[in-house]
C-alpha beads as a LAMMPS data file, in Angstrom:
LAMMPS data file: protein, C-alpha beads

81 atoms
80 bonds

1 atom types
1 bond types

-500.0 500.0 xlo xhi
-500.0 500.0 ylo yhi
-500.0 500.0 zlo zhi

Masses

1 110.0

Atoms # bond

1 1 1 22.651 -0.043 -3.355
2 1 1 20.875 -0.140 -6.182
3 1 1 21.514 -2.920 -9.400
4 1 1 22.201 -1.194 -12.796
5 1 1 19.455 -3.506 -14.112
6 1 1 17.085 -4.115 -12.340
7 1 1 14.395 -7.311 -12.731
8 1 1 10.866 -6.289 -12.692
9 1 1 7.945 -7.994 -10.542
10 1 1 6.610 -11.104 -12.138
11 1 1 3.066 -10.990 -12.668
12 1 1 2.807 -13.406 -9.725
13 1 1 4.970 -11.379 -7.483
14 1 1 2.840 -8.435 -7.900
15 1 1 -0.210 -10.291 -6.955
16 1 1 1.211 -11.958 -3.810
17 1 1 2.702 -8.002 -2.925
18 1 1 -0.323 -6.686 -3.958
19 1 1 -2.672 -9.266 -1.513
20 1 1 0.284 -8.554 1.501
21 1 1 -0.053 -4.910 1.328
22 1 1 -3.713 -5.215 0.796
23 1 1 -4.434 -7.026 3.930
24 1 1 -1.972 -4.762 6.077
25 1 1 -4.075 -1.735 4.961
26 1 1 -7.077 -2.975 5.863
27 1 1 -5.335 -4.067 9.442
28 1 1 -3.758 -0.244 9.540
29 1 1 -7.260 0.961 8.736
30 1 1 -8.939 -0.788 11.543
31 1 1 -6.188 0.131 14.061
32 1 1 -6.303 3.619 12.932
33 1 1 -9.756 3.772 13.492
34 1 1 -10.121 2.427 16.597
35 1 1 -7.289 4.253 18.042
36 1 1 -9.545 7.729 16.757
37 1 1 -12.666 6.233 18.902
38 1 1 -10.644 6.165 21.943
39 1 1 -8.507 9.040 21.710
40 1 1 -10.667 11.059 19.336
41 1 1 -9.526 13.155 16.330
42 1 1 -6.957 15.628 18.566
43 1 1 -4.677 13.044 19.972
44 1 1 -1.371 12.936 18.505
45 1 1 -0.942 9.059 17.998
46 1 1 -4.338 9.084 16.165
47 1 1 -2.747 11.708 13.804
48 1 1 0.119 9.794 13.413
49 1 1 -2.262 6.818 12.851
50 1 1 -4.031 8.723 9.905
51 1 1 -0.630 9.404 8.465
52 1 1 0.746 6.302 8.002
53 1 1 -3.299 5.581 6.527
54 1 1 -2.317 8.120 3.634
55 1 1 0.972 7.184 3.166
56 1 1 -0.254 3.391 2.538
57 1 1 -2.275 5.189 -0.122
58 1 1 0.188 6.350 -1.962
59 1 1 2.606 3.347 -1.117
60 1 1 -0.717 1.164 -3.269
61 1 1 -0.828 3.711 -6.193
62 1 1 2.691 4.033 -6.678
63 1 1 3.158 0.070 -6.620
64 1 1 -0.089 -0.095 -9.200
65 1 1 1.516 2.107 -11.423
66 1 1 5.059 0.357 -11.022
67 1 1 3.228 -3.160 -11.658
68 1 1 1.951 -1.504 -15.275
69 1 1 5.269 -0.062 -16.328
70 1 1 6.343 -3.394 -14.921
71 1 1 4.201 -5.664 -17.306
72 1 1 3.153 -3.358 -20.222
73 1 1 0.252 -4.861 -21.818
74 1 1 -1.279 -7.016 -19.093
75 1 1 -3.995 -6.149 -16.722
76 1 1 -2.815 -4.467 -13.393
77 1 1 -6.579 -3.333 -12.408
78 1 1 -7.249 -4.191 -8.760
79 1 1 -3.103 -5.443 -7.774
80 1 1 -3.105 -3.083 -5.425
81 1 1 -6.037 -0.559 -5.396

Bonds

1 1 1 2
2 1 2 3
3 1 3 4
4 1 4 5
5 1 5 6
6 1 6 7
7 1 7 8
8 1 8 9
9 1 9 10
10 1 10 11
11 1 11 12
12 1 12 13
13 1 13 14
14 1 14 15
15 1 15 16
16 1 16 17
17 1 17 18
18 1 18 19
19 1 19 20
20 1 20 21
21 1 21 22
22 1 22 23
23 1 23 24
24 1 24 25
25 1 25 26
26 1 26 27
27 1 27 28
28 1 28 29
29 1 29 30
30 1 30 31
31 1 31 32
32 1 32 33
33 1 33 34
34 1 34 35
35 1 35 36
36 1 36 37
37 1 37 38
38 1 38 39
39 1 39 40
40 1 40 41
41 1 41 42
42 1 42 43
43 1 43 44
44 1 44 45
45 1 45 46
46 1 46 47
47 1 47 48
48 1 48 49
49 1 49 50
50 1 50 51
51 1 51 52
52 1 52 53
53 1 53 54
54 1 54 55
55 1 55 56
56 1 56 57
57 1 57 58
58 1 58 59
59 1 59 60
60 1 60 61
61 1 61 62
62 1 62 63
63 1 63 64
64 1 64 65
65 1 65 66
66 1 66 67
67 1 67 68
68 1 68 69
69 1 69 70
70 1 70 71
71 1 71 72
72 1 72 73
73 1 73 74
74 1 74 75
75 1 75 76
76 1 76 77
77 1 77 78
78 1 78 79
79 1 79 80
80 1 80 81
């Protein structure tokens, strides 16, 4: 369910969400990677890996450009890409 009116991030918020999601791309990255050296590029779990990869992406530029429309006016560079 969503509120009529919803609150917006704080500043702060966004930069704790924005170091969280950070660090589990990085982790996703790394997992995804390794699971392509052992299983190589045609194994369907390291597809699966490399989706969830790009879907992170766009999870990161969708929350950057929901921390601007967020706080209009303050710097958002680097939150979460």
């Amino acid at each position: 369910m969503t509120p009529e009116n919803p609150m917006p991030l704080t500043l702060q918020e966004h930069q704790e969400l924005g170091r969280e999601i950070r660090a589990a791309d990085a982790r996703l990255r790394e997992l995804c990677s390794m699971m392509v050296g052992i299983y190589g590029q045609q194994n369907a779990a390291s597809d699966s890996f490399r989706e969830v990869a790009a879907a992170m992406e766009r999870l990161r530029t969708e929350l950057q450009a929901q921390a601007a429309r967020d706080l209009p006016g303050l710097p958002m560079d680097g939150i979460y890409v």
